[in-house]
N, C-alpha and C positions, 0 to 999 in steps of 0.2 A: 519721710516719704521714700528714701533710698533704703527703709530697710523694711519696707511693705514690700516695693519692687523683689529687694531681694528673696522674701522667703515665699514670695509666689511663684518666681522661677525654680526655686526649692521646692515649693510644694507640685509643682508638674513636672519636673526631672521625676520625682518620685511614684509619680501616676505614671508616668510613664514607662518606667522600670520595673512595676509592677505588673504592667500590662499584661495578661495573656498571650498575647500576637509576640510580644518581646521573647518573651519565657519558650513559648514554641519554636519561633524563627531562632534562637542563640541554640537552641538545643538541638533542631535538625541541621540548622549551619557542622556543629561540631562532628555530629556521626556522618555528615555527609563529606568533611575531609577528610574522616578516620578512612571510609569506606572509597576515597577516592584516591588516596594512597597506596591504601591495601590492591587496588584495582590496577594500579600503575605498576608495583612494583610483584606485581602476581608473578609466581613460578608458573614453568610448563605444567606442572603436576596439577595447577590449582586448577589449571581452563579444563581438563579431560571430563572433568563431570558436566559442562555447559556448552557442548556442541563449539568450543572453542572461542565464544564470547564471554569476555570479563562482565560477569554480573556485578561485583562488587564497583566496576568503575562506572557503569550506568548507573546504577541506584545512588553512588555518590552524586554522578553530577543531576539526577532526578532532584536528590536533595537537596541540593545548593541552589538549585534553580527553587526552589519551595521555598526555602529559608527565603531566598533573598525576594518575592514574593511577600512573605508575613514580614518581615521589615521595613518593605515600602511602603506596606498597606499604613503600619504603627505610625510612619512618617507623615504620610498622605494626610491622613483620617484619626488624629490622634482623638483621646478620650478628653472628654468636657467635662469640669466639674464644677457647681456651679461655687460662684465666690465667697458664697456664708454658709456654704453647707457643713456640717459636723462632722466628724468622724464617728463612727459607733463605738471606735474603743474612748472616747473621749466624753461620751454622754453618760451620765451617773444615774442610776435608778437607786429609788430609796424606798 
Protein backbone atom coordinates (compact mmCIF):
# COMPACT_ATOMS: atom_id res chain seq x y z
CA UNK A 1 0.00 0.00 0.00
CA UNK A 2 3.09 2.43 0.98
CA UNK A 3 4.46 1.98 -2.20
CA UNK A 4 1.17 2.77 -4.37
CA UNK A 5 1.06 5.96 -2.15
CA UNK A 6 4.54 6.54 -3.02
CA UNK A 7 4.63 6.58 -6.89
CA UNK A 8 1.48 8.38 -7.08
CA UNK A 9 3.09 11.26 -5.27
CA UNK A 10 5.85 10.52 -7.94
CA UNK A 11 3.63 10.39 -10.52
CA UNK A 12 2.06 14.19 -9.83
CA UNK A 13 5.44 15.70 -8.79
CA UNK A 14 5.97 14.89 -12.44
CA UNK A 15 2.77 16.31 -13.88
CA UNK A 16 3.46 18.75 -12.29
CA UNK A 17 6.96 19.61 -13.56
CA UNK A 18 5.86 19.17 -16.74
CA UNK A 19 3.21 21.60 -16.52
CA UNK A 20 3.08 24.41 -18.96
CA UNK A 21 2.28 27.14 -16.37
CA UNK A 22 5.62 25.64 -14.57
CA UNK A 23 7.90 25.74 -17.56
CA UNK A 24 6.62 29.44 -18.35
CA UNK A 25 6.39 30.96 -14.74
CA UNK A 26 10.51 29.34 -14.02
CA UNK A 27 11.35 30.96 -17.30
CA UNK A 28 9.91 34.37 -16.94
CA UNK A 29 10.84 34.37 -13.08
CA UNK A 30 14.61 33.93 -14.51
CA UNK A 31 14.65 36.88 -17.24
CA UNK A 32 12.81 38.78 -15.04
CA UNK A 33 15.82 38.78 -12.31
CA UNK A 34 18.27 39.04 -15.16
CA UNK A 35 16.33 42.24 -16.20
CA UNK A 36 15.88 43.50 -12.65
CA UNK A 37 19.51 43.62 -11.88
CA UNK A 38 20.54 44.80 -15.03
CA UNK A 39 17.86 47.69 -14.02
CA UNK A 40 19.20 48.25 -10.56
CA UNK A 41 22.58 48.42 -11.38
CA UNK A 42 22.01 50.47 -14.81
CA UNK A 43 24.78 53.28 -15.67
CA UNK A 44 23.96 56.88 -16.42
CA UNK A 45 24.77 56.08 -19.93
CA UNK A 46 22.06 53.38 -20.10
CA UNK A 47 18.78 55.76 -18.85
CA UNK A 48 19.78 58.54 -21.77
CA UNK A 49 17.87 56.74 -24.44
CA UNK A 50 14.56 56.25 -22.07
CA UNK A 51 13.61 59.85 -20.93
CA UNK A 52 15.65 58.68 -17.74
CA UNK A 53 13.36 55.65 -16.68
CA UNK A 54 15.02 52.20 -16.15
CA UNK A 55 13.11 50.02 -18.57
CA UNK A 56 14.93 47.10 -17.84
CA UNK A 57 13.88 47.32 -14.00
CA UNK A 58 10.15 47.80 -14.82
CA UNK A 59 9.95 44.94 -17.22
CA UNK A 60 11.80 42.99 -14.59
CA UNK A 61 9.66 43.52 -11.84
CA UNK A 62 6.44 43.18 -14.77
CA UNK A 63 7.92 39.83 -14.89
CA UNK A 64 8.32 38.60 -11.65
CA UNK A 65 5.08 39.76 -10.83
CA UNK A 66 3.79 37.33 -13.97
CA UNK A 67 5.99 34.53 -12.96
CA UNK A 68 4.80 34.55 -9.65
CA UNK A 69 1.29 34.70 -11.13
CA UNK A 70 1.81 31.25 -13.35
CA UNK A 71 3.03 29.59 -10.23
CA UNK A 72 0.25 30.26 -8.16
CA UNK A 73 -2.08 29.49 -10.66
CA UNK A 74 0.15 25.78 -11.10
CA UNK A 75 -0.34 25.70 -7.24
CA UNK A 76 -4.08 26.76 -7.00
CA UNK A 77 -5.49 24.74 -9.97
CA UNK A 78 -2.98 21.90 -10.57
CA UNK A 79 -3.65 19.31 -13.51
CA UNK A 80 -5.89 16.10 -12.83
CA UNK A 81 -4.86 12.93 -14.23
CA UNK A 82 -7.14 10.43 -13.91
CA UNK A 83 -5.92 7.16 -11.78
CA UNK A 84 -5.77 4.41 -14.71
CA UNK A 85 -5.06 6.40 -17.39
CA UNK A 86 -1.88 5.34 -19.72
CA UNK A 87 0.74 7.07 -20.88
CA UNK A 88 1.00 7.23 -24.90
CA UNK A 89 4.63 6.43 -24.73
CA UNK A 90 3.59 3.28 -22.81
CA UNK A 91 0.79 1.87 -25.12
CA UNK A 92 2.18 -0.62 -27.75
CA UNK A 93 0.57 -0.72 -31.29
CA UNK A 94 1.09 -3.88 -33.22
Amino acid sequence: MADTDKHAAQSKRAVRAFDIRTIIGTLLGIYGVILLLMGIFASDSDLEGSDGSSINLLTGITLLVVSAFFLTWVRLRPLLVAEGEEDASDAHIE
